[in-house]
C-alpha positions in Angstrom: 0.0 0.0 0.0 1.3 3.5 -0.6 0.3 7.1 0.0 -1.4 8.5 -3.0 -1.6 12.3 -1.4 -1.9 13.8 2.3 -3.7 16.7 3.8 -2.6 18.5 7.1 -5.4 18.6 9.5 -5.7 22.2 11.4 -4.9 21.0 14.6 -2.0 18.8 13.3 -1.9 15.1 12.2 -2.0 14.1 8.8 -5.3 12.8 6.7 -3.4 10.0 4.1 -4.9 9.0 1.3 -3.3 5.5 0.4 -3.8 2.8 -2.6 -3.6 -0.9 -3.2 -3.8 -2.1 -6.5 -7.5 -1.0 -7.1 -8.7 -0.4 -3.4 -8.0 3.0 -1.8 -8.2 3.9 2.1 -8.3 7.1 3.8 -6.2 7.1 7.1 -5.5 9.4 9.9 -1.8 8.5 10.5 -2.1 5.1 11.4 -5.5 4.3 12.1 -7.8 3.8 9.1 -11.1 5.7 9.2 -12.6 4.3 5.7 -11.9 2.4 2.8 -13.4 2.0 -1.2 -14.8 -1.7 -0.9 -16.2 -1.7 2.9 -19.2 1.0 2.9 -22.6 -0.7 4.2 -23.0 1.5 7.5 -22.2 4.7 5.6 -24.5 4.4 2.8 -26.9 3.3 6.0 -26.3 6.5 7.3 -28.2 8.4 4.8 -30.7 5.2 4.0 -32.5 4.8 7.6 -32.7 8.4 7.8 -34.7 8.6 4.6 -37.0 5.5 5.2 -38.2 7.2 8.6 -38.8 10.8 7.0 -42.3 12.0 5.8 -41.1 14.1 2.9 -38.1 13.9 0.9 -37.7 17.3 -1.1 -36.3 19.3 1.7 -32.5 20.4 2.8 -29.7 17.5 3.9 -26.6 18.4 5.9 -23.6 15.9 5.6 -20.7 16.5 7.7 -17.4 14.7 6.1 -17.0 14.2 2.2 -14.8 10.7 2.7 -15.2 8.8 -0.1 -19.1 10.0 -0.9 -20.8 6.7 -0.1 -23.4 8.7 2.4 -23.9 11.6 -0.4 -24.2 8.9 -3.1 -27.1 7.1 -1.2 -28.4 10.6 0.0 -28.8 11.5 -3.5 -30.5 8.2 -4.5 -32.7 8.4 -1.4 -33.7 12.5 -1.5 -36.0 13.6 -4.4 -35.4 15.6 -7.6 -36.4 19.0 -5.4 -33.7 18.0 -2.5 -30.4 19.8 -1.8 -27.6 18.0 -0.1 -24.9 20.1 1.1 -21.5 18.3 2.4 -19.5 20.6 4.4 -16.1 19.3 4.3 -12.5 20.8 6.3 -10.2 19.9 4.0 -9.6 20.9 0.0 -7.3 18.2 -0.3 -10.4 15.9 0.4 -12.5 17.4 -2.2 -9.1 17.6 -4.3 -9.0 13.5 -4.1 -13.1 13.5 -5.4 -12.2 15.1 -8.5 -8.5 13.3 -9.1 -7.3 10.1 -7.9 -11.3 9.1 -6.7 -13.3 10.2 -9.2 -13.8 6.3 -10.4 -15.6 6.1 -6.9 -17.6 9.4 -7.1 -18.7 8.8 -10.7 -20.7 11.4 -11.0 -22.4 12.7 -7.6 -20.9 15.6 -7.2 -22.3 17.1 -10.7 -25.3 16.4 -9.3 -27.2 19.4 -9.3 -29.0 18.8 -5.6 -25.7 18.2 -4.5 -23.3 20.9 -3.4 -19.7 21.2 -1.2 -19.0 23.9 1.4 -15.8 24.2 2.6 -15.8 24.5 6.2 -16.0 22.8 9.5 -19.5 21.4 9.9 -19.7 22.6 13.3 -19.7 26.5 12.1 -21.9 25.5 9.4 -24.7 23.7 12.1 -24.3 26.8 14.2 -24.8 29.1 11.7 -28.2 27.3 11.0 -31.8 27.9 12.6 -34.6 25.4 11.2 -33.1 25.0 8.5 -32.3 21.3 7.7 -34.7 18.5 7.6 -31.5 15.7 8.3 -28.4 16.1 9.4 -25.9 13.1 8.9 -22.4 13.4 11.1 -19.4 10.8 10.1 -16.9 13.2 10.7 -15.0 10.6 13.2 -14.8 7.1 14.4 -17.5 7.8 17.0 -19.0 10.7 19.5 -15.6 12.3 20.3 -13.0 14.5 18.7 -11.4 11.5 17.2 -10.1 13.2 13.7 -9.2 16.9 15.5 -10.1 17.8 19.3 -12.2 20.8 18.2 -14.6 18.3 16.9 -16.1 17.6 20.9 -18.2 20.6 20.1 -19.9 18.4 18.1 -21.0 15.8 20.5 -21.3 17.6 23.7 -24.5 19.3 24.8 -23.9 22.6 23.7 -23.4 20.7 19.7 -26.2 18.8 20.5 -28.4 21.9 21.5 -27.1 23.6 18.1 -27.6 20.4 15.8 -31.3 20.6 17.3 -31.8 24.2 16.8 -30.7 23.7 13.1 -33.5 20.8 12.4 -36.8 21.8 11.3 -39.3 20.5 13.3 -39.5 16.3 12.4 -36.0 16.6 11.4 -33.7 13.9 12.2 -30.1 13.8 13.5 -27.8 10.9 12.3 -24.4 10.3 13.8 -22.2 7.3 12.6 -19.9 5.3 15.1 -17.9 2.2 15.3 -18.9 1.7 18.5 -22.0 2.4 21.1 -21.8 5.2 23.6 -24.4 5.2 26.1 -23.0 8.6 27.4 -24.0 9.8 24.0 -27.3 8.7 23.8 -28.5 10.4 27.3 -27.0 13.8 26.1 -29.0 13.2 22.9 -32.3 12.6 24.9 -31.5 15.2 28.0 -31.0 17.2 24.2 -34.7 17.0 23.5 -34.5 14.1 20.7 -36.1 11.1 20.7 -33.4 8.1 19.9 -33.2 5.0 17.9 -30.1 3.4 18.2 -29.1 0.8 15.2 -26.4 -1.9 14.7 -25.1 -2.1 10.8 -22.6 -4.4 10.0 -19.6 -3.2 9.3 -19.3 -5.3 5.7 -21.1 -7.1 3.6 -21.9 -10.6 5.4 -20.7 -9.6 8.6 -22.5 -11.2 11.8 -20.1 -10.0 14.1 -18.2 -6.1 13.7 -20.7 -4.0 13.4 -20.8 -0.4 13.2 -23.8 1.7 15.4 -26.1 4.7 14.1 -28.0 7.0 16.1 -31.0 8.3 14.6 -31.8 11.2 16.9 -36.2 13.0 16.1 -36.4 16.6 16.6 -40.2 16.8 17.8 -43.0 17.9 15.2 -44.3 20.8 15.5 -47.4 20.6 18.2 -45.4 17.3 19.7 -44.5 17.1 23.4 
């Protein structure tokens, strides 16, 4: 395996983009966060999300480009009067979608719902007041800062408080982990969501690793 290009996180550390023969992975240093033939619980990320909303023509937030497999099935799931908006850190990252991984992208990101801003997705979240109708976070390997420290913002209460004020009413929170938190899920509900916790595998014909997703329900409007 060998190191295709590099990016610099903010905070330090380096995001590697590495190739063998015709898999690629994504690493942080040493410790792989995704690869090009394993993506069952990211696609799921967008997937269960869109199978529990009412209407699917409204405004999705995705927080991490990766390799696209949660904005590919976004797009497939959404309708033709959806926007999906990936906020993403790194150039370099959207740099990679374009160069060495457009073969994986195809052609998702000239989809005309679909559209990058460049940016941490915590600023973006904040910056937003009703606004989405889903929100889908796999930005790290699980409810803590895992990629840079700044991203505990997004799992504490405070980021929890901000994801919630972003949601329109119904909307729906998704965060992606390869492991359960319990500690997460109370500050979700002490948040004001309603939680449904789910176990994906990990890849295809696994019975054992399994990755989790929390599907976190901002109240309708007129709910409890």
């Amino acid at each position: 395996m060998h190191v295709v290009s590099s990016a610099v996180l903010p905070e330090g550390g380096r995001l590697l983009l590495l190739r063998c023969g015709g898999d690629f992975s994504i690493q942080l240093d040493d410790e792989e966060l995704m690869g090009s033939t394993d993506h069952i619980s990211e696609e799921a990320l967008a997937t269960a999300v869109a199978s529990r909303l009412p209407h699917l023509d409204g405004e999705v937030l995705i927080g991490g480009l990766g390799m696209g497999f949660t904005l590919g099935a976004a797009l497939a799931a959404w309708g033709p009067e959806a926007r999906v908006e990936v906020a993403e850190l790194l150039p370099e990252v959207v740099e990679w979608a374009q160069g060495p991984l457009a073969h994986v992208f195809g052609d998702k990101l000239a989809d005309p719902r679909a559209c990058v801003t460049l940016g941490d997705v915590h600023d973006v979240i904040a910056d937003a007041t009703e606004r989405y109708d889903a929100i889908l976070l796999d930005v790290d390997n699980g409810p803590d800062g895992f990629i840079r420290d700044a991203n505990d913002r997004l799992y504490c209460n405070w980021g929890i408080r901000s994801a919630r004020k972003a949601l329109r009413p119904g909307g729906m929170l998704a965060v992606w982990s390869a492991y359960p938190d319990g500690d997460f899920v109370t500050r979700l509900r002490d948040g004001g969501f309603a939680v449904e916790e789910l176990s994906v595998p990990a890849y295809a014909g696994s019975q054992t690793d399994m990755h989790c997703i929390w599907l976190a329900s901002k109240p309708a409007v007129g709910s409890a």
